[in-house]
C-alpha positions in Angstrom: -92.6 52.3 -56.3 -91.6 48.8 -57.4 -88.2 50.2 -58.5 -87.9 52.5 -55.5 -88.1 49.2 -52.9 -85.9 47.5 -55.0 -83.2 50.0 -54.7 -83.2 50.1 -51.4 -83.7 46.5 -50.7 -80.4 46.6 -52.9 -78.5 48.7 -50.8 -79.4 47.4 -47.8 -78.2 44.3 -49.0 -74.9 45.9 -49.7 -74.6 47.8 -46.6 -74.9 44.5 -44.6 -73.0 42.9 -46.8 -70.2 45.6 -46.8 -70.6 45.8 -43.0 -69.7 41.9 -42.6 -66.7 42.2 -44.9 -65.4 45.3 -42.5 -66.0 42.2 -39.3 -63.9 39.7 -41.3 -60.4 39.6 -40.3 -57.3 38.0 -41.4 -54.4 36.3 -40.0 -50.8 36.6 -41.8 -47.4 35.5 -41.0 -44.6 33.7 -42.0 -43.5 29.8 -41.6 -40.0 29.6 -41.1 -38.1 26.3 -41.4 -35.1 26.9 -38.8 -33.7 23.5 -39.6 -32.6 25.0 -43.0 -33.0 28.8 -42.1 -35.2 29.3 -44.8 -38.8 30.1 -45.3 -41.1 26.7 -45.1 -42.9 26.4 -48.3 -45.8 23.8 -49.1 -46.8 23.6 -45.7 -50.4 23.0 -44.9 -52.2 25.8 -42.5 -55.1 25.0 -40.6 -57.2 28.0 -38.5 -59.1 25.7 -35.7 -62.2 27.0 -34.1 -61.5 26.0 -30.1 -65.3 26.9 -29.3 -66.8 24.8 -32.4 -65.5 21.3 -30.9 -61.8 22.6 -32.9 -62.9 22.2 -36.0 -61.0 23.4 -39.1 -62.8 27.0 -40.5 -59.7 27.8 -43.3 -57.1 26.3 -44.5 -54.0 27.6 -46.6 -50.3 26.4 -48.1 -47.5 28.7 -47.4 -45.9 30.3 -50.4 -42.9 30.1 -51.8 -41.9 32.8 -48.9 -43.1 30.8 -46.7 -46.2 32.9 -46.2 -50.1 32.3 -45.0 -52.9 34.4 -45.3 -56.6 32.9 -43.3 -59.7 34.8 -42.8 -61.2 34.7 -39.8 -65.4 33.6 -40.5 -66.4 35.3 -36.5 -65.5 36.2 -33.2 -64.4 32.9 -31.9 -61.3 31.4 -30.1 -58.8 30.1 -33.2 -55.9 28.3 -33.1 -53.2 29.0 -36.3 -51.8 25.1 -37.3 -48.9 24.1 -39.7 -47.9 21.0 -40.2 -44.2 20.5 -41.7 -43.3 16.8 -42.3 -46.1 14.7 -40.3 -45.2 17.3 -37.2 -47.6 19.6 -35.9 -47.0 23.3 -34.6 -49.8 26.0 -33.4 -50.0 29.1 -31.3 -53.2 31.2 -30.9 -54.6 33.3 -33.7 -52.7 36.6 -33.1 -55.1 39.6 -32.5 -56.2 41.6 -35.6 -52.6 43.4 -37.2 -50.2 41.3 -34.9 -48.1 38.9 -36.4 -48.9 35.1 -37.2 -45.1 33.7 -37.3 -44.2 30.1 -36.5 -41.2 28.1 -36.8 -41.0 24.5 -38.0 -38.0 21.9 -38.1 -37.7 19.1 -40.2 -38.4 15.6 -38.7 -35.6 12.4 -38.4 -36.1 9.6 -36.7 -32.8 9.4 -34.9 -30.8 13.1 -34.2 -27.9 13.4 -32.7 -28.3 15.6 -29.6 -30.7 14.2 -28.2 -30.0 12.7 -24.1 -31.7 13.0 -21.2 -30.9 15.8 -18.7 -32.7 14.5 -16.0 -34.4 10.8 -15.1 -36.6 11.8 -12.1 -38.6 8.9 -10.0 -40.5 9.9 -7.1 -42.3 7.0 -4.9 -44.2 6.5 -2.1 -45.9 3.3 -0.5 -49.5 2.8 -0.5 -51.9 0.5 1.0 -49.6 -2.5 -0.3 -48.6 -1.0 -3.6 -45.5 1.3 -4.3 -46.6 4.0 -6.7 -44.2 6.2 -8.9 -44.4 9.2 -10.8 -41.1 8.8 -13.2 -40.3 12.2 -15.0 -38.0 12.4 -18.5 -36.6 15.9 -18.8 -35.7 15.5 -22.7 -32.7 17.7 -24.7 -32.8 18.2 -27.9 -29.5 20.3 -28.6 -29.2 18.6 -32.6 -27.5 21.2 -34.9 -28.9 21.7 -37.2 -31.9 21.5 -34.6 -34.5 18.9 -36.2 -37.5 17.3 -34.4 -36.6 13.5 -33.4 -40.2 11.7 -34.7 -41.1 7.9 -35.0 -43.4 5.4 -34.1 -40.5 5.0 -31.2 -38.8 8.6 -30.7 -38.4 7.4 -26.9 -38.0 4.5 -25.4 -38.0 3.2 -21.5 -38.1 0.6 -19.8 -40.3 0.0 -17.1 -40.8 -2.8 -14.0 -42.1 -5.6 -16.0 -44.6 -5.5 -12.7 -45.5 -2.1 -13.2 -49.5 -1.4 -14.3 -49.5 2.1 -15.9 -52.1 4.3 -14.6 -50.9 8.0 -17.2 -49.1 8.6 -19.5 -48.2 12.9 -20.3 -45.9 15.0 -22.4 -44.6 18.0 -23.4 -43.2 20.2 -26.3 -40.6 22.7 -25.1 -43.6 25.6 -25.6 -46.4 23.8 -24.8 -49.2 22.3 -22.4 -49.0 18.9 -20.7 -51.2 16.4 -22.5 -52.0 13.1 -22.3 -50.1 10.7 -24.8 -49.7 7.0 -25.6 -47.2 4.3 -24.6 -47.0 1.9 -27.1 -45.3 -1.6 -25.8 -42.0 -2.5 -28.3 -43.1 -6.5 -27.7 -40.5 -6.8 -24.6 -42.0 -7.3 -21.4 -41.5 -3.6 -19.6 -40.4 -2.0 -22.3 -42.2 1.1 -24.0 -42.1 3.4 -26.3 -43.3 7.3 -26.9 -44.9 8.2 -30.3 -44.5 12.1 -29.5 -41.6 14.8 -30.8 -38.7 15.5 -29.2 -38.2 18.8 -30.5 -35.1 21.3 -30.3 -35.1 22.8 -26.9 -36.0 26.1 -26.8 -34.0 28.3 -24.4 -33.8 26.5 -21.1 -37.1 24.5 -21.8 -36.7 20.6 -23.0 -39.2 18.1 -23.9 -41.0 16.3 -20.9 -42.2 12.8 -20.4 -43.9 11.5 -17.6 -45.0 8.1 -16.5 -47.0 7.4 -13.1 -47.4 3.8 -12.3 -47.5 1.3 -9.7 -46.0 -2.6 -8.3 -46.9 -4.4 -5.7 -45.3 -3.8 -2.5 -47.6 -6.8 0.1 -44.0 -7.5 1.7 -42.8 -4.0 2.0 -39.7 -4.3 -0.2 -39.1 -3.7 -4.3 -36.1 -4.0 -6.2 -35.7 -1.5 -9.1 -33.5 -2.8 -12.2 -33.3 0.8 -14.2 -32.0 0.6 -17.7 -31.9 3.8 -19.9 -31.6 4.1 -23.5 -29.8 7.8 -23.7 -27.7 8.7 -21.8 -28.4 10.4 -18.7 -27.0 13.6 -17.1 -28.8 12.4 -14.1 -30.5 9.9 -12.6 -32.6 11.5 -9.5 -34.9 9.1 -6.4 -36.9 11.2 -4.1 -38.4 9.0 -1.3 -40.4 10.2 2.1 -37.6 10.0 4.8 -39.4 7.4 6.7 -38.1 5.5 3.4 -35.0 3.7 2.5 -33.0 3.1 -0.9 -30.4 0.0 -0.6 -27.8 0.4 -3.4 -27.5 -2.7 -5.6 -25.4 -3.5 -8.8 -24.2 -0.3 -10.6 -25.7 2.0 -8.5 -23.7 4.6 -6.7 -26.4 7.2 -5.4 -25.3 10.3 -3.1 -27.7 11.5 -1.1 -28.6 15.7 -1.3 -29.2 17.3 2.0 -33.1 18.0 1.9 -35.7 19.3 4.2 -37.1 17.0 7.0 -39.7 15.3 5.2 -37.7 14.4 1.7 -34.6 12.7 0.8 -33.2 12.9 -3.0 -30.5 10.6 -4.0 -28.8 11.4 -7.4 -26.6 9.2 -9.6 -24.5 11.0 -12.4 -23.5 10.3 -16.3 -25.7 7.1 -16.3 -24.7 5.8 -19.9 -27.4 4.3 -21.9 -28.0 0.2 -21.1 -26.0 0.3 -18.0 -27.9 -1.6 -15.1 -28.7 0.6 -12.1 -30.4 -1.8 -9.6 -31.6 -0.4 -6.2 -34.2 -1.5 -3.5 -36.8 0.6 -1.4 -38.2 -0.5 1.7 -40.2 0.6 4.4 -43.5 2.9 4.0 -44.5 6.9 3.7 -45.8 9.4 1.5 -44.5 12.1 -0.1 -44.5 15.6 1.3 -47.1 17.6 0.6 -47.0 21.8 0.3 -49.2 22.7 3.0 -46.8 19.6 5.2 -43.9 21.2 4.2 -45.0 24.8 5.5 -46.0 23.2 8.9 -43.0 21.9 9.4 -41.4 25.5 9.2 -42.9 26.1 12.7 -43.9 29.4 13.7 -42.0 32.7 12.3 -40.0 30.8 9.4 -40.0 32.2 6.5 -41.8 29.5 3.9 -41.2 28.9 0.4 -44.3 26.9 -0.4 -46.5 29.3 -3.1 -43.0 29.5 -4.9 -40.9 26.7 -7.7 -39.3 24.2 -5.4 -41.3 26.0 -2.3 -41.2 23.5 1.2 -37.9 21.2 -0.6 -35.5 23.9 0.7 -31.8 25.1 -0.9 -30.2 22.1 -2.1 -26.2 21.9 -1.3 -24.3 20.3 -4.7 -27.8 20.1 -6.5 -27.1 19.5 -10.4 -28.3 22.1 -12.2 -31.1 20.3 -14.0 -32.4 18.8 -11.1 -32.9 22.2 -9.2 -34.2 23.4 -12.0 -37.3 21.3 -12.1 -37.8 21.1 -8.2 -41.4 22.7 -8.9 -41.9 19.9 -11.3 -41.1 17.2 -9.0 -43.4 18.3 -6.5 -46.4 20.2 -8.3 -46.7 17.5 -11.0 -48.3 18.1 -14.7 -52.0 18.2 -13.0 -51.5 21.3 -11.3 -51.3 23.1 -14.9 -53.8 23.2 -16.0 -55.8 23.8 -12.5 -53.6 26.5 -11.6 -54.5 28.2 -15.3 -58.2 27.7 -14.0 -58.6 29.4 -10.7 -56.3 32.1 -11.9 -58.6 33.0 -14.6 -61.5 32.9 -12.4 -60.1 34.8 -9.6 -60.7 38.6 -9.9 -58.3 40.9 -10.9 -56.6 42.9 -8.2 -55.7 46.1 -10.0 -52.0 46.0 -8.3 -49.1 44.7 -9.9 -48.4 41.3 -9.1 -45.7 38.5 -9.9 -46.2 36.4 -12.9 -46.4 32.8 -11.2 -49.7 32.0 -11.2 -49.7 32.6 -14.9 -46.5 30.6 -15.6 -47.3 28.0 -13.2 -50.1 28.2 -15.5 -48.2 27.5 -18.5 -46.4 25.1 -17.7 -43.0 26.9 -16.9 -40.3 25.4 -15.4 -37.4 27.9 -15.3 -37.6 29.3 -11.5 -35.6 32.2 -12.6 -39.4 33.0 -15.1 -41.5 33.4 -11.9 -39.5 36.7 -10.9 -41.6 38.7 -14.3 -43.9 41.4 -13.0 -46.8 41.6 -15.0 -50.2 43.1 -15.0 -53.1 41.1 -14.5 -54.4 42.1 -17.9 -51.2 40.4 -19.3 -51.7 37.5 -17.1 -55.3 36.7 -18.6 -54.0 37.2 -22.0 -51.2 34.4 -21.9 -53.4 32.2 -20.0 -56.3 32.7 -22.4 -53.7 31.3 -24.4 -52.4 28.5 -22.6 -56.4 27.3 -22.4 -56.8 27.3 -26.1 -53.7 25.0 -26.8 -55.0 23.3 -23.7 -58.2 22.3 -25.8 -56.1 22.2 -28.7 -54.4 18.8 -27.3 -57.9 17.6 -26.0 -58.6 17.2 -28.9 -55.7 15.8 -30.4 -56.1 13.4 -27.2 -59.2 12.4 -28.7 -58.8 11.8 -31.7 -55.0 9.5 -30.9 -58.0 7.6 -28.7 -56.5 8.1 -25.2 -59.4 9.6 -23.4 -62.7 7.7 -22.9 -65.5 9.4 -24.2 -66.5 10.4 -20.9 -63.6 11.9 -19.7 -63.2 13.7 -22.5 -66.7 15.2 -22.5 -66.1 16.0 -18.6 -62.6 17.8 -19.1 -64.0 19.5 -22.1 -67.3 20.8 -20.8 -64.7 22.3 -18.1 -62.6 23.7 -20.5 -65.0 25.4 -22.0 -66.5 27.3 -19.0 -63.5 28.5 -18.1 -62.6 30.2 -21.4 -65.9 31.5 -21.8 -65.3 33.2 -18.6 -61.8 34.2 -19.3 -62.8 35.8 -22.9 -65.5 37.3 -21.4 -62.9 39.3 -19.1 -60.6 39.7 -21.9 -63.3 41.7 -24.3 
């Protein structure tokens, strides 16, 4: 009898442990180095569990082929992360028999190719402060492409008036976060500890700076100093505003809706002085302003990238471009990700620009993609993980307060709860 109980407490046992062993997943792939073209050995690989406060469940070193292999402990959110030379990439752990690849660069601290495509400052007046959101739009064209990485990879230089209320940034293929602004020990001037990797496609790095000076007397004098050079150097002001041009500065003005004036200055070379002074008071206009002011039977832009600013005449490129950016801001991202994952699917086809919009996108051309809304969930499922992913990194660099970080993270979390529970 003894025996008989044994046996089977033995293969019970077995089965369980069998059937556990059949759960267990893995993720493979391949690092790739495209700075050299060549697989990226030695490099550490992390799998991070999003719904365990991201903590680190398996770790691996690529091969000498610049392959991983990590087993997955459950059915939790993961994150796959290398790191290749202090720099830190990471897409979502690929579902079970799809592919784990990533692609590295190597780090410098200066690389040629690197220049700003667009310096965009947007500012409005209130209650006796002048308050601008400043905007970097970041190539990195080096060739070899290598990640530009240092204490100081970008500098700027700010009002030495100005009190900085946020600080963001963002990799080519990623989520805004929030970042640090170190001061260089010059009054005004600042610098970003954050990578400036290659570009990929049309997508660049992105900083962004919002700030305010005081405005009591209803006038401010910029003194703008870059240190790349500058494709373009854009001002965006409510039209009840007015820029006076000062030394170096040579602004033309864009032909805009009614609301919103843009004044760009070309090829501003790095160091030159561009001084200019706003006066006068007004906000910025807002989507559901710009979509009144249609009046009745227009046809309205405002749900689309650049929607209520209109067709600009002699825009540059880069600056059209990012017209969603300019208006939406980095805090729509992660909001617009939120209540399209809560929102019920449809069943019909729809566009894809909730889901980029989502994203992060900034290509206008991107928001034409028909996808389903299954699709949809899936990349935003993904854009919430890396979204925690850098919530974490945000806490640990020490730029969130405790409580905000428990706030934004308890939100986080409900709404990938809910969006895994649609995706299963």
């Amino acid at each position: 009898m003894r025996s008989t109980k044994y046996v089977l407490r033995t293969l019970t046992v077995s089965l369980l442990l069998s059937g556990a062993l059949a759960l267990a997943a893995t993720v493979t792939g391949t690092v790739t180095n495209k700075t050299v073209n060549k697989p990226a050995a030695g490099d550490a690989v992390v799998l991070v569990d999003v719904q365990a406060g991201m903590g680190e469940v398996a770790h691996a070193t690529t091969d000498a082929k610049g392959r991983y292999s990590l087993t997955l402990p459950g059915n939790s959110s993961y994150l796959v992360r290398v790191t290749h030379q202090g720099s830190t990439y990471f897409i979502a752990a690929p579902a079970a028999g799809a592919s784990g690849d990533l692609t590295v660069y190597d780090v410098a601290a200066k690389v040629q190719g690197v220049s700003i495509e667009a310096d965009v400052m947007e500012i409005e007046s209130d209650n006796g402060q002048l308050k601008v959101i400043e905007r970097y739009f970041v190539h990195n064209t080096s060739s070899p492409p290598v990640t530009q990485w240092s204490p100081r990879t970008f500098e700027i230089v700010l009002p030495a008036e100005a009190v900085v209320n946020a600080v963001e940034g963002q990799r080519p293929n990623g989520l805004p976060t929030s970042i640090k602004l170190d001061s260089t020990g010059t009054k005004g001037h600042y610098a970003f500890n954050f990578p400036i990797q290659p570009d990929s496609g049309e997508k660049d790095t992105l900083f962004q700076i919002s700030y305010h000076v005081p405005y009591s007397n209803g006038k401010f004098t910029f003194k703008t100093q870059l240190t790349l050079p500058a494709d373009n150097l854009a001002v965006l002001l409510p039209k009840s505003m007015t820029l006076t041009q000062g030394a170096g500065a040579a602004f033309k003005a864009v032909p805009e809706d009614a609301n919103l004036q843009t004044l760009i200055l070309k090829n501003v070379m790095p160091g030159q002085a561009v001084e200019f002074t706003i006066s006068g008071t007004g906000s910025m206009p807002r989507e559901d302003q710009n979509a009144q002011s249609a009046g009745p039977g227009a046809a309205t832009t405002g749900n689309q990238p650049g929607g209520g600013i209109g067709t600009p005449i002699d825009t540059p490129d880069p600056l059209s471009k990012y017209k969603w950016w300019i208006l939406a801001g980095l805090a729509l991202a992660l909001a617009a990700a939120a209540a399209f994952l809560l929102r019920r699917p449809s069943g019909a086809q729809a566009t894809a620009a909730g889901a980029q919009a989502g994203a992060g996108y900034a290509n206008a051309a991107a928001f034409q993609t028909v996808a389903t809304p299954s699709s949809k969930n899936s990349d935003l499922l993904s854009a919430l993980k890396e979204e925690l992913f850098a919530l974490e990194s945000e806490k640990i660099n020490d730029t969130l307060t405790p409580e905000e970080y428990a706030r934004v993270k308890a939100a986080l979390e409900i709404v990938l709860k809910r969006a895994l529970t649609r995706n299963s």
